[in-house]
C-alpha positions as CSV (number, residue, x, y, z in Angstrom):
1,X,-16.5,-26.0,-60.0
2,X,-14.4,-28.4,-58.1
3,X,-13.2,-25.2,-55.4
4,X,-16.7,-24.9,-54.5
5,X,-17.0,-28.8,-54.1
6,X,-14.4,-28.7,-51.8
7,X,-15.8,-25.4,-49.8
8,X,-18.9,-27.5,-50.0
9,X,-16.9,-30.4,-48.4
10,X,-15.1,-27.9,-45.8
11,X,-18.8,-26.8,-44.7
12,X,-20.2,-30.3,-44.2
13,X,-17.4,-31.7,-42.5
14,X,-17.6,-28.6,-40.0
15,X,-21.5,-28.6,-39.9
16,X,-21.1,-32.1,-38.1
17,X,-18.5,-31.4,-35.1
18,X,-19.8,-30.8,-31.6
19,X,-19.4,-27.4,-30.7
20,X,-16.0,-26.1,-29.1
21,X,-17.4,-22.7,-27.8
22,X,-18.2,-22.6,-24.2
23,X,-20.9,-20.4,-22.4
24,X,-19.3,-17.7,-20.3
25,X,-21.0,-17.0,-17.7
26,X,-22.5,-20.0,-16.7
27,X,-20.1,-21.4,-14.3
28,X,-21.1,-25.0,-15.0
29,X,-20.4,-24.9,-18.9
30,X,-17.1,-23.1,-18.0
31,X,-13.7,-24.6,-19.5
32,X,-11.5,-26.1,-17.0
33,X,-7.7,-24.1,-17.1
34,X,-4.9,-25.7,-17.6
35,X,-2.5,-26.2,-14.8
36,X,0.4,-23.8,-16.8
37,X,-2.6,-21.1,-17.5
38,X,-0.9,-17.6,-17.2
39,X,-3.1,-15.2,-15.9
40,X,-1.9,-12.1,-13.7
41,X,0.7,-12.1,-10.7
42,X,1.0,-13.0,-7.7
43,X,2.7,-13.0,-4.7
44,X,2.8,-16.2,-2.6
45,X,3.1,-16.8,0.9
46,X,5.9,-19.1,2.9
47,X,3.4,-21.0,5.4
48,X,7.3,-22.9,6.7
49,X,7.4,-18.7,8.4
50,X,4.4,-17.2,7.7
51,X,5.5,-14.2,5.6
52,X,5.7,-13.6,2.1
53,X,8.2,-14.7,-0.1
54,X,8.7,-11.4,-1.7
55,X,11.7,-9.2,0.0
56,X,11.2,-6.3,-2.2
57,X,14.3,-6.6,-4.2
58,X,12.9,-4.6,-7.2
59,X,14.2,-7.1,-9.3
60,X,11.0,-7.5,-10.9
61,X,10.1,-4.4,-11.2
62,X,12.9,-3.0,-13.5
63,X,12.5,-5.7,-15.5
64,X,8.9,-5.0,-16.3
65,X,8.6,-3.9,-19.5
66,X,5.0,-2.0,-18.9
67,X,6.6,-0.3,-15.5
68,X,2.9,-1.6,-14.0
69,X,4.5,-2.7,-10.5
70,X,6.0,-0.3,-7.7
71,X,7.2,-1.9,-4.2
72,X,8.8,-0.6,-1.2
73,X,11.1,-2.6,1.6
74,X,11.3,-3.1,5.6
75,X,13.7,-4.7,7.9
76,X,12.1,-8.3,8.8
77,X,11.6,-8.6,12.6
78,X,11.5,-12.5,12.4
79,X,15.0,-12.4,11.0
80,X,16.0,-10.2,14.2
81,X,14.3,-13.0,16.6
82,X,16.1,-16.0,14.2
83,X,12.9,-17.2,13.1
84,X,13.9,-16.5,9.3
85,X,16.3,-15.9,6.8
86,X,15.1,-13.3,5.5
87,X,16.7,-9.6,6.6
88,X,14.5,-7.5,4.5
89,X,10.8,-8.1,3.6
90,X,8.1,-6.0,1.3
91,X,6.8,-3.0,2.8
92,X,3.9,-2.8,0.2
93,X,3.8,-3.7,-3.1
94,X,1.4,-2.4,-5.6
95,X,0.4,-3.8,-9.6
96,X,-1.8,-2.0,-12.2
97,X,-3.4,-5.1,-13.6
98,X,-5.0,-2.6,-16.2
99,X,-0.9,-2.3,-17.7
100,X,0.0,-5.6,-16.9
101,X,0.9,-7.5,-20.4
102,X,1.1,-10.8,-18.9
103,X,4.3,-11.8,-20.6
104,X,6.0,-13.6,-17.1
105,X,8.8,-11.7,-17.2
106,X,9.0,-11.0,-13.4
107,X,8.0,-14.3,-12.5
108,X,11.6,-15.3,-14.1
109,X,13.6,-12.9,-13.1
110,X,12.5,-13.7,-9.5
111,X,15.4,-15.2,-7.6
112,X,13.2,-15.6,-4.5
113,X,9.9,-17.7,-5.9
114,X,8.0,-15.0,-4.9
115,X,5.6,-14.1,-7.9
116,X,3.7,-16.4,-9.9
117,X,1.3,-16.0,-12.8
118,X,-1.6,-17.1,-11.0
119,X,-4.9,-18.4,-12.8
120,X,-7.4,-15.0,-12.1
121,X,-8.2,-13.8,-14.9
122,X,-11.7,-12.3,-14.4
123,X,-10.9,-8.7,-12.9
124,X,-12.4,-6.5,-15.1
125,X,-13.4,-3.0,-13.9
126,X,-15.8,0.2,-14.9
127,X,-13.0,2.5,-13.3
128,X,-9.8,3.3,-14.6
129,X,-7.7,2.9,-11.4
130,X,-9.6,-0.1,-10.2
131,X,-7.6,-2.4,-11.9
132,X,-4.7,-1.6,-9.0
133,X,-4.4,-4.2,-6.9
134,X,-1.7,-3.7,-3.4
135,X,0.1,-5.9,-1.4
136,X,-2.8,-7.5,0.4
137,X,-4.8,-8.7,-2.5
138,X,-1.8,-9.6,-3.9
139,X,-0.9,-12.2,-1.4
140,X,-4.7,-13.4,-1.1
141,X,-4.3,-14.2,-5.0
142,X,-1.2,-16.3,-4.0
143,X,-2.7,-17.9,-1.2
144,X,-5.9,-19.2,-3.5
145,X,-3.2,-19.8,-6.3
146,X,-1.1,-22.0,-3.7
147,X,-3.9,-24.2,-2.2
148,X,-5.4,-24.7,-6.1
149,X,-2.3,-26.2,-7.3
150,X,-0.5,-27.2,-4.7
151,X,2.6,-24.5,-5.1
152,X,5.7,-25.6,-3.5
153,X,9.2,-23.0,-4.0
154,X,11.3,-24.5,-6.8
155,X,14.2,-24.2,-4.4
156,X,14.8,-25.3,-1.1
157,X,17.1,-22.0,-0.7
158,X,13.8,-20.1,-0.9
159,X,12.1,-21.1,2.3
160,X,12.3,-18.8,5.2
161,X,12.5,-21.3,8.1
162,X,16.2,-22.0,9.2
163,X,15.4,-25.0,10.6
164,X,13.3,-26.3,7.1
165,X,16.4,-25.5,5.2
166,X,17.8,-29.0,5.7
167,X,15.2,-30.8,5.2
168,X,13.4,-29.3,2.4
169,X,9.9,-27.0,2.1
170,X,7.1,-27.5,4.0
171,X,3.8,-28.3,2.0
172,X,0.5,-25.6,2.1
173,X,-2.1,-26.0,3.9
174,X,-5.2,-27.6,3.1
């Protein structure tokens, strides 16, 4: 008798909360994300250059415990000019969001801050393979990833500029 007072109690107290559900599609009833939301990766763009950060180390790549990234490398004609530091820079670069686990591991093992777990979420597809997204998309998801939160490199070793080195990174672009 006094369980099902308290279940009683439970159901009551529950009965009179505001709702914590939000309606999906409607964009205006949408939940805000938080700033440290993890949705899939990205590759972001040094605006100090203007070339991505990524060189195509593969770094990430072996570490990816889904194997859902494949990236090739190119010699980086700024670097020949002395416009950056860079000697190598990504060729293409290719994820299968559809694999993807979004655990971060490649956006730690990154020594170049050039992927980040940006806040897209919504890329659902009817076809199998459309969940492959290459090196363009990519870096159009960092680009709206930068610009949303602001994005600067967590070190000043990262930027591609020789002449920004000194005196830090260079903001985005508004």
């Amino acid at each position: 008798m006094i369980g099902n007072i308290k279940g009683l109690m439970v159901t009551l107290r529950t009965m009179l909360r505001s709702p914590v559900t939000a309606q999906y599609p409607e964009m205006d009833k949408r939940t805000v994300l938080a700033k440290r939301f993890m949705g899939f990766p990205a590759l972001l763009w040094d605006y100090s250059v203007d070339e991505p950060y990524c060189t195509g180390c593969m770094v990430c790549i072996r570490d990816c415990p889904t194997q859902c990234m494949s990236a090739t490398m190119q010699d980086n004609l700024l670097h020949t000019e002395g416009k950056s530091k860079r000697r190598k820079i990504v060729e293409s670069f290719e994820i299968n969001l559809g694999r993807c686990i979004l655990c971060g591991i490649c956006v730690d093992v990154c020594n170049f801050d050039a992927i980040e777990m940006s806040h897209e979420h919504e890329l659902s597809k009817y076809k199998r393979d459309g969940n492959r997204v290459d090196l363009p998309a990519l870096l159009d998801m960092g680009k709206q990833f930068q610009r949303k939160i602001g994005w600067q490199p967590t070190q000043a070793k990262n930027v591609g500029a020789t002449e920004l080195v000194d005196n830090g990174a260079k903001g985005v672009p508004e």
